[in-house]
C-alpha positions as CSV (number, residue, x, y, z in Angstrom):
1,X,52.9,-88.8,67.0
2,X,56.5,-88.4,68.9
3,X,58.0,-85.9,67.3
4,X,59.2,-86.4,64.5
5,X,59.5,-83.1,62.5
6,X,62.9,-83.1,64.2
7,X,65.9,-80.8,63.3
8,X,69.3,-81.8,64.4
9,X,71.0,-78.7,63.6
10,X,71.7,-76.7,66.8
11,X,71.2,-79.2,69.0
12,X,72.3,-78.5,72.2
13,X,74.1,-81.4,74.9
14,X,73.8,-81.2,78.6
15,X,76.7,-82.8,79.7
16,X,79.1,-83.9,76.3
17,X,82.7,-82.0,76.1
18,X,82.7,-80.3,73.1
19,X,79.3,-81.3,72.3
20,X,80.0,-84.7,72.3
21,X,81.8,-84.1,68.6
22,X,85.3,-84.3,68.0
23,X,87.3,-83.7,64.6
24,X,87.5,-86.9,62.6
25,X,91.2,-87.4,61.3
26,X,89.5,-90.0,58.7
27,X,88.8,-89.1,54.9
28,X,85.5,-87.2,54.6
29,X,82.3,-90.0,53.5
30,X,80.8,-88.8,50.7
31,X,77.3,-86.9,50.7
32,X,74.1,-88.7,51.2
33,X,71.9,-89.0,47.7
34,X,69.5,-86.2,47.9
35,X,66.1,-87.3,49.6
36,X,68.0,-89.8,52.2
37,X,68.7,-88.8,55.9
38,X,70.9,-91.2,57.4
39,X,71.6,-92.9,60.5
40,X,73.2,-91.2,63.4
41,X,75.7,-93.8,64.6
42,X,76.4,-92.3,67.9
43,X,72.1,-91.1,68.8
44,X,69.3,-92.8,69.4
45,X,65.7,-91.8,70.0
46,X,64.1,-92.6,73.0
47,X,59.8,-92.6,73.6
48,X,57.9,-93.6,75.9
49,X,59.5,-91.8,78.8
50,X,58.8,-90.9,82.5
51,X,58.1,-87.4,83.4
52,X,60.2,-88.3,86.4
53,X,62.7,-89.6,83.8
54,X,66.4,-87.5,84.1
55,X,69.8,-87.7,82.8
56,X,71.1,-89.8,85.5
57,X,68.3,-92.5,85.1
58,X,69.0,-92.7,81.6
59,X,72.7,-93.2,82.6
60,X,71.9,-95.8,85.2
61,X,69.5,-97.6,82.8
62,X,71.9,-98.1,80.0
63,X,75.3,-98.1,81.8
64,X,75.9,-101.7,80.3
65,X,74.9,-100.3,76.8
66,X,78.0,-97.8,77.0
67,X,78.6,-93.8,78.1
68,X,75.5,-91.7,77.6
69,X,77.6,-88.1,76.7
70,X,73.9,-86.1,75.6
71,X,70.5,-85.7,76.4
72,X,68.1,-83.6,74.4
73,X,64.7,-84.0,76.3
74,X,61.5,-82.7,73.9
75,X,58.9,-80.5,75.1
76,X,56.0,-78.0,74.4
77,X,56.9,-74.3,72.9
78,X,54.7,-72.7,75.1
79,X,54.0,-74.6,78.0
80,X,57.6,-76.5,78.9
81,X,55.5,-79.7,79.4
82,X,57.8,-82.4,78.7
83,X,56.6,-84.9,76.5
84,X,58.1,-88.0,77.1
85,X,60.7,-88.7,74.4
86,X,64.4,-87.6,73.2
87,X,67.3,-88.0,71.8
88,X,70.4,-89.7,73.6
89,X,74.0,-90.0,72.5
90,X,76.3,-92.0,73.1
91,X,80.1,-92.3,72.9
92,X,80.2,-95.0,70.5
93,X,78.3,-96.3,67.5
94,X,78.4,-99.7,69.5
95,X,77.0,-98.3,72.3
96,X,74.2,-96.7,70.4
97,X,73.3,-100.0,68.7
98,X,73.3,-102.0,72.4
99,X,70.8,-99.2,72.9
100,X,68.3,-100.0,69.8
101,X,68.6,-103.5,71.1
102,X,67.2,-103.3,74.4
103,X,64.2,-101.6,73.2
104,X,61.6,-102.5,75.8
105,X,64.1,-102.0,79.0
106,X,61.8,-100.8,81.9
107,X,63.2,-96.9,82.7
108,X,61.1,-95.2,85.7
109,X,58.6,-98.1,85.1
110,X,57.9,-97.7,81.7
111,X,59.3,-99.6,78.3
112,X,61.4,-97.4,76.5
113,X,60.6,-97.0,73.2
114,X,64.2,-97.3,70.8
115,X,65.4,-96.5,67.6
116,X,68.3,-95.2,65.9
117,X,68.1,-91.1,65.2
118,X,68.6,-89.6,61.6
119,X,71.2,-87.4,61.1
120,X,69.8,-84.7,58.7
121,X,70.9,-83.8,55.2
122,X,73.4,-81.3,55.2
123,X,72.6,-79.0,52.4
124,X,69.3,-77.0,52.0
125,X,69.0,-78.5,48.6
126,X,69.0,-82.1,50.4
127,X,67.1,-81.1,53.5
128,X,64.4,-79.6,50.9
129,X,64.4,-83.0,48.9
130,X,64.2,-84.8,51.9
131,X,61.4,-82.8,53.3
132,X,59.3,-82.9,50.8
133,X,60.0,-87.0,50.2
134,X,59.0,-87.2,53.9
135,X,56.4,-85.5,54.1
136,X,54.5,-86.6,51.2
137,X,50.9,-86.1,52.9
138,X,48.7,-89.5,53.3
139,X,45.5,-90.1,54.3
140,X,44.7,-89.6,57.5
141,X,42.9,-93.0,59.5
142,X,40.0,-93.6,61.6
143,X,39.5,-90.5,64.4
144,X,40.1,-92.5,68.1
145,X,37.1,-91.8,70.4
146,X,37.2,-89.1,72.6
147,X,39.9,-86.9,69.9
148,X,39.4,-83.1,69.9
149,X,43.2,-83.1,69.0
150,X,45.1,-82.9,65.5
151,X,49.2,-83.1,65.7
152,X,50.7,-80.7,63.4
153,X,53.5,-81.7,61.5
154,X,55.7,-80.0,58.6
155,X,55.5,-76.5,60.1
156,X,57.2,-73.6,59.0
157,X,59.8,-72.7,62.1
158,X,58.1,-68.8,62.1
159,X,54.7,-70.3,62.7
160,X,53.1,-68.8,65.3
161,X,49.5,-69.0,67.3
162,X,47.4,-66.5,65.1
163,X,48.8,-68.1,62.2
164,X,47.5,-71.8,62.8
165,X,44.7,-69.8,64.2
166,X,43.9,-67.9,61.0
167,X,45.1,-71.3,58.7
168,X,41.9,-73.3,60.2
169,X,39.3,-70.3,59.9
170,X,40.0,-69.1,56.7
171,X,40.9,-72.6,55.5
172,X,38.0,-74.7,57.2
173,X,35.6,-72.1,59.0
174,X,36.6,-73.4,62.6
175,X,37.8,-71.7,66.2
176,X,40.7,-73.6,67.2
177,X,40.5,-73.4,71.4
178,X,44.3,-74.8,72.6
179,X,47.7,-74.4,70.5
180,X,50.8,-76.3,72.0
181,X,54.2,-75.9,70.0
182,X,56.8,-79.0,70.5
183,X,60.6,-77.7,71.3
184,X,63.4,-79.1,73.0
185,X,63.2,-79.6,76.6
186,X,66.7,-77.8,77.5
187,X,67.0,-75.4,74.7
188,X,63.8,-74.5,74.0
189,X,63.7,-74.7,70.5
190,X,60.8,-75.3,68.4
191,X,60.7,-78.7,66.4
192,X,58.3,-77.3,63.7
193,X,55.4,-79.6,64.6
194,X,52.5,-78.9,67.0
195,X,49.2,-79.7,68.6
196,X,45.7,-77.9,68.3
197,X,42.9,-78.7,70.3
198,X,39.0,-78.2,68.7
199,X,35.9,-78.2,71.0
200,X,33.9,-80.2,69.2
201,X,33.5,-83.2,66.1
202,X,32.2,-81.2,63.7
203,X,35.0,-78.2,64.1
204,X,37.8,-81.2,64.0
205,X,36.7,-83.1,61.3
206,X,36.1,-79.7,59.4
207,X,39.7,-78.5,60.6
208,X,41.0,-82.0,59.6
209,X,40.1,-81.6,56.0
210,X,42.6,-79.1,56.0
211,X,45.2,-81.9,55.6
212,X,48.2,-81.4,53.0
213,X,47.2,-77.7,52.3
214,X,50.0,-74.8,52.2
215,X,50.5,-73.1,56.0
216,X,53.3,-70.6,55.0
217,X,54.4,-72.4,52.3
218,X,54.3,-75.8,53.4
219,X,51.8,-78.5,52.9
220,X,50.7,-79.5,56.9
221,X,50.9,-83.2,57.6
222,X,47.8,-83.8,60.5
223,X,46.8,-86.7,62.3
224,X,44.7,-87.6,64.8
225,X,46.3,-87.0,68.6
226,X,44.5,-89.9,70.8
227,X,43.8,-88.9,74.2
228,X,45.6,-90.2,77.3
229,X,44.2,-93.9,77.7
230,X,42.4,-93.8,75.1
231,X,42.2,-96.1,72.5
């Protein structure tokens, strides 16, 4: 359910010179084959985070891993809420791996969740192949107790509340209550996935049929958001 829908492109760094990028003297790597999104050697993602969680903790917590030079927190569109995940650089590709590696360190009182970050395609051609190989729509699994929630994934970045509001009454014949939009903690900007809240089974199990079709042009990828402590 962490985010996931990511963009890296304009991604903003709180504390990196020059945005923690600097030119490359090397010879250029060739392209990725469309479809493929790979590994950001220098970033990792980090879940599972602390609301009291900062950039200095993260420093602290991984100082033997190597030089944290970026933090990109995630939060809600709307709200701000921050929602307990992002995405850290570091200065080396060997510092970024120490990092996958200690998956499960205790930060704030809570294991981090680790892995490395994707760097997306570069063209829109491969970003478009990508996308749609990612977000080839399954099934969705048994509804947790206690869910009035669907996550929202593979939005359209001009989404907006009467849209998702429209998408679930014209699609499904449901009142959606709540809307929360996911963006970056610092920069604020939307990660084209989402959360909408229903009042009751029937209306989210109507609204959850609604899985795979077109919102703005893209098929929506939902799930079921479990509640806090809940199973």
């Amino acid at each position: 359910r962490e985010e996931e829908e990511e963009e890296d492109a304009g991604m903003t760094f709180k504390s990196a010179k020059d945005g923690g990028k600097s030119a490359s003297k090397s010879a250029p790597e060739a392209p990725p084959a469309a479809g493929v999104f790979p590994i950001a050697s220098t970033k990792v993602y980090m879940g599972n985070l602390a609301y009291s969680i900062d950039e200095a903790a993260i420093k602290a917590a991984f100082e033997d891993c190597g030089e944290v030079i970026g933090v990109n927190w995630f939060e809600e569109k709307e709200t701000k809420k921050f929602l307990g995940a992002g995405v850290i650089e570091f200065d080396t590709a060997e510092a970024a791996r120490k990092a996958v590696e200690a998956s499960g360190r205790q930060v704030h009182g809570r294991e981090s969740k680790i892995r490395a970050w994707e760097q997306r395609g570069n063209t829109a051609e491969e970003k478009k192949e990508a996308r749609d190989k990612k977000f080839d729509i399954k099934p969705m699994g048994d509804k947790p107790n206690g869910c009035y929630t669907l996550f929202m994934g593979n939005l359209n970045f001009a989404i907006d509340d009467d849209t998702i509001f429209n998408f679930f009454k014209d699609g499904a014949d449901v009142e959606v209550s709540t809307v929360r939009w996911l963006t970056h903690k610092d920069s604020g900007e939307f990660r084209g996935v989402g959360f909408a809240d229903f009042n009751d089974d029937e209306s989210l199990l109507k609204a959850a049929a609604m899985n795979g079709k077109a919102c703005m042009g893209r098929p929506i990828r939902l799930d079921w958001q479990a509640p806090k402590g809940g199973n």
